[in-house]
C-alpha positions, 0 to 999 in steps of 0.5 A, a space after each residue: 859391256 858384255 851382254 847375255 842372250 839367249 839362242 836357239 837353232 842348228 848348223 851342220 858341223 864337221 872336222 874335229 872340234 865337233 860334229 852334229 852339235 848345236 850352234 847359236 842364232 843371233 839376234 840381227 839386233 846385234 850385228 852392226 852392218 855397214 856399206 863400204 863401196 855401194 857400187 861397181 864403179 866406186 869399187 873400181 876408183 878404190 882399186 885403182 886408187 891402191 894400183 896407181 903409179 905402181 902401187 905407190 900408196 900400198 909402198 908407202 902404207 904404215 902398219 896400223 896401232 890402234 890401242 895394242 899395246 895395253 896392260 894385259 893380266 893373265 887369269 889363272 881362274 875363271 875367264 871366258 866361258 862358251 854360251 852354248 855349245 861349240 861348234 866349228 864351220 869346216 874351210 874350204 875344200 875340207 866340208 868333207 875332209 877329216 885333218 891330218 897331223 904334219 911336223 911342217 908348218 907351212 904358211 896359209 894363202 888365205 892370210 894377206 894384209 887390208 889397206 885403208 886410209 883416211 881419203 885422199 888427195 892428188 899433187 902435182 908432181 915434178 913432172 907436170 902431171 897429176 899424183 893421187 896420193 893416200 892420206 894415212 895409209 896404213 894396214 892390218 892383218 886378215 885371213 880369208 874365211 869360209 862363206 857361201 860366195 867365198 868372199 868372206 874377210 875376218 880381222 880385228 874390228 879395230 882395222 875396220 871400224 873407225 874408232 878414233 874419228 867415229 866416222 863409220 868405217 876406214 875408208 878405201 879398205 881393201 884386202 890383198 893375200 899374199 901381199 909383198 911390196 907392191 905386189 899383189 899376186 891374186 889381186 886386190 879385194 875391194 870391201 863391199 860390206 863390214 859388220 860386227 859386234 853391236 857392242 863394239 860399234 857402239 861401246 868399242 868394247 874389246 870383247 867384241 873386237 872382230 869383224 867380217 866383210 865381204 869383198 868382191 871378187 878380185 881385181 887385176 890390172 890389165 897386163 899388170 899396169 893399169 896404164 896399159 889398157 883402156 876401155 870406151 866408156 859413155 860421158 856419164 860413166 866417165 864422170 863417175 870415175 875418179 881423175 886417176 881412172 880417167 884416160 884424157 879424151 881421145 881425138 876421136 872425142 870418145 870417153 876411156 878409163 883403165 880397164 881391168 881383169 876379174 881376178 875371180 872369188 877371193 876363197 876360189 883363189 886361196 881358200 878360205 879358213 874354217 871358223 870355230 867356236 864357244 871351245 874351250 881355252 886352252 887349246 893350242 894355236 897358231 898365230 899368223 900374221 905381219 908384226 912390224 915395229 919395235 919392242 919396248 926396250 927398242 928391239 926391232 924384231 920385226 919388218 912386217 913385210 913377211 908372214 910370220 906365225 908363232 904357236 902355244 895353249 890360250 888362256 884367259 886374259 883381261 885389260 880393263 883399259 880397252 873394255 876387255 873382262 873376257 879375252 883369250 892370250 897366248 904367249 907370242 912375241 909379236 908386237 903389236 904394229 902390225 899384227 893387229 887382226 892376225 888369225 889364230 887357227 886351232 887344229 891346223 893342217 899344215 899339209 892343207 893350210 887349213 884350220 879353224 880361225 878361233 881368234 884375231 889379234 887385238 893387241 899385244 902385252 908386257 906381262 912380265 915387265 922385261 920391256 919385251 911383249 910376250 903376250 897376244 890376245 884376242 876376243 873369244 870367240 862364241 856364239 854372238 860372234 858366230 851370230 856376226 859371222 852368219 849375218 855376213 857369210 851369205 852376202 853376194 858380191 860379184 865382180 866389179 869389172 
C-alpha cells in the first residue's frame, strides 16, 4: 500500500546524523488527524478515570497484542530505501549540543507506557459505594519526543488507532513516563490529538504503522489522591463531570469535584527525544521498552513492569501478513506483549539520555524457528513519516487543570 510523492522544502538540523540537509514536506493529504479529549473537563474525567481508587485500572491494565507476533523474513538485498535526503530533528536540550560516547547505558525518562480501554462501566461494590471500573485496559510503550510545546508522544500506530473495532481511536489514552505499578511520578498525560499515516488509518498498512499525539500538560492529584481535595464548581460544570469526579453535594447546597495540580509539559519534566529520519539501515539501535509475556516455547522472560532495553545494526525485514513490503529489524529478544510501540534511538547518549528516535516497535519474530523471538522490527522511518511528525509537532495543548 505504499505510495510515492514527491517533497520539496527545508529544516534546520543539527547533531550527528546530519547538518544543513534538506527535509521533506508533506502532503496534509496523508496524515490522518483525529481528536481525542476535545475539552479541559473531558481531559479531566479520563485522568480521574485512570487515578480513581488508587489507580486501580492502571494495576489491573494488560499489555497490549495486537498482531505482533507474525512471520517476519530478513532481506539480505534491497529493503527500505530513503525518499530524500536524511535528516534528524535535535532532542530537548541538545538543539546545540554535539553527542558524547558513554560505556554506560543509562535508561531514558522520556519512555513511559500509554493506557487505554475500550470504555467503562461503574459496579457497586461490597461496601455499598460506587466502582468506575475500565473495560480491557491495556498498555503500550512510547517515548516523549521533540516538539514546539514539548507535548509530543511517538509509539506504534496500532496503540492508538483502533484497528480491531474500526472506531476511531482507543479510547481514554493516556500516557504516563516512568510509570511503575501505579504510580505516576510525573503525572498523567492525557492524549489531545492522534495522527498518522493515511495508509495506516485506512489501509492499516504496516509500513505506516507510527503515530504522534499530543497531550496536555501533565495532571496530578491533589497531595497525591484524588480524594483529598475538592473544588467548588457551578451546577452546569458539575453535570459535565463523570460520577467518580463528582463530590456528593455539600450541606451548604454547593457543587464540588476532585481538584487536581498542573504537573506542567510532558518534555519540560523529562525531555523529549530527537527524530531522525531516511538514514541508512544498518546502523546501531537501542530498543527501550516494557515486553511482558511469554516466548513460544513458554519461557517467560519478561514482566513488563521494568524498562528494558536491547542493542544491534537494523536490517531490512518484510511480513506480508501484516502489509509489511519496507520494514527495518534488529535482533532483539523482546517479545512481543508489551513491547508494542517501543523507541528505537540511534546515536544514543547515554551520559544525557538522548538520541534520535528512528523507529517504533510494531511487533516481534521467530526467524530462526527455536520457538524463541529473536527478531523486533519497526516501520522506516522517512520522509512521510516526518510529514506525519510536522502535522502534530506545533499543536498546543495547554493545561486542563
Amino acid at each position: 500500500m505504499k505510495r510515492t510523492l514527491a517533497f520539496g522544502g527545508l529544516v534546520a538540523t543539527a547533531g550527528l546524523l546530519a547538518a544543513g540537509l534538506a527535509a521533506p514536506a508533506q502532503a496534509a493529504g496523508d496524515v490522518a488527524s483525529t481528536p481525542l479529549a476535545t475539552t479541559k473537563i473531558a481531559g479531566k474525567n479520563i485522568a480521574a478515570f485512570w487515578l480513581a481508587e488508587n489507580a486501580a485500572n492502571l494495576i489491573a491494565a494488560t499489555p497490549f497484542n495486537a498482531e505482533t507476533k507474525v512471520v517476519a523474513k530478513h532481506v539480505s538485498k534491497g529493503g527500505p530505501a530513503p525518499d530524500s535526503k536524511p535528516g534528524v530533528v535535535p532532542a530537548i536540550g541538545d538543539e546545540k549540543k554535539v553527542a558524547a560516547k558513554s560505556k554506560n547505558v543509562n535508561l531514558p525518562k522520556t519512555t513511559g507506557k500509554v493506557f487505554f480501554s475500550d470504555g467503562f462501566k461503574v459496579e457497586k461494590g461490597a461496601d455499598g459505594k460506587n466502582h468506575v471500573k475500565a473495560v480491557n485496559p491495556h498498555w503500550c510503550s512510547a517515548t516523549s519526543v521533540q516538539s514546539a510545546y514539548k507535548n509530543l508522544v511517538a509509539t506504534a500506530g496500532s496503540c492508538v488507532y483502533d484497528t480491531d473495532s474500526n472506531k476511531a481511536t482507543l479510547e481514554n489514552w493516556v500516557f504516563v513516563p516512568g510509570y511503575y505499578q501505579g504510580k505516576t511520578p510525573w503525572g498523567i498525560y492525557v492524549g489531545k490529538q492522534a495522527f498518522t499515516h493515511y495508509d495506516y488509518d485506512v489501509y492499516e498498512d504496516a509500513d505506516r504503522n507510527y503515530a504522534f499525539v499530543t497531550v496536555y500538560n501533565g495532571i496530578k492529584a491533589l497531595n497525591g489522591n484524588p480524594e483529598i481535595g475538592k473544588k467548588e464548581v457551578s451546577k452546569a460544570e458539575y453535570d459535565q463531570y463523570k460520577p467518580w469526579v463528582q463530590l456528593p453535594v455539600g450541606e451548604d447546597g454547593k457543587y464540588y469535584v476532585w481538584a487536581f495540580v498542573d504537573a506542567g509539559a510532558l518534555g519540560a519534566n523529562v525531555g523529549g527525544q530527537g527524530l531522525a529520519y531516511n538514514q541508512k539501515v544498518g546502523k546501531p539501535v537501542f530498543v527501550f521498552g516494557y515486553p511482558s509475556g511469554s516466548h513460544p516455547d513458554g519461557n517467560h522472560a519478561f514482566s513488563g513492569q521494568t524498562l528494558k532495553w536491547t542493542y544491534g545494526k537494523t536490517f531490512a525485514v518484510q511480513a506480508p501478513a501484516i502489509k509489511g513490503e519496507e520494514l527495518v529489524g534488529t535482533k532483539s529478544s523482546f517479545t512481543g506483549e508489551g513491547a508494542l510501540g517501543s523507541s528505537w534511538l540511534v546515536n544514543y547518549n547515554n551520559g544525557r539520555r538522548l538520541g534520535y528516535l528512528n523507529g517504533v516497535t510494531i511487533g516481534v519474530s521467530d526467524t530462526d524457528s527455536n520457538n524463541r523471538y529473536d527478531t523486533s522490527f519497526s516501520p522506516y522511518f522517512d520522509g512521510e513519516l516526518y510529514g506525519v511528525y510536522s502535522a502534530a509537532k506545533n499543536l498546543w495543548s495547554g493545561s486542563i487543570v
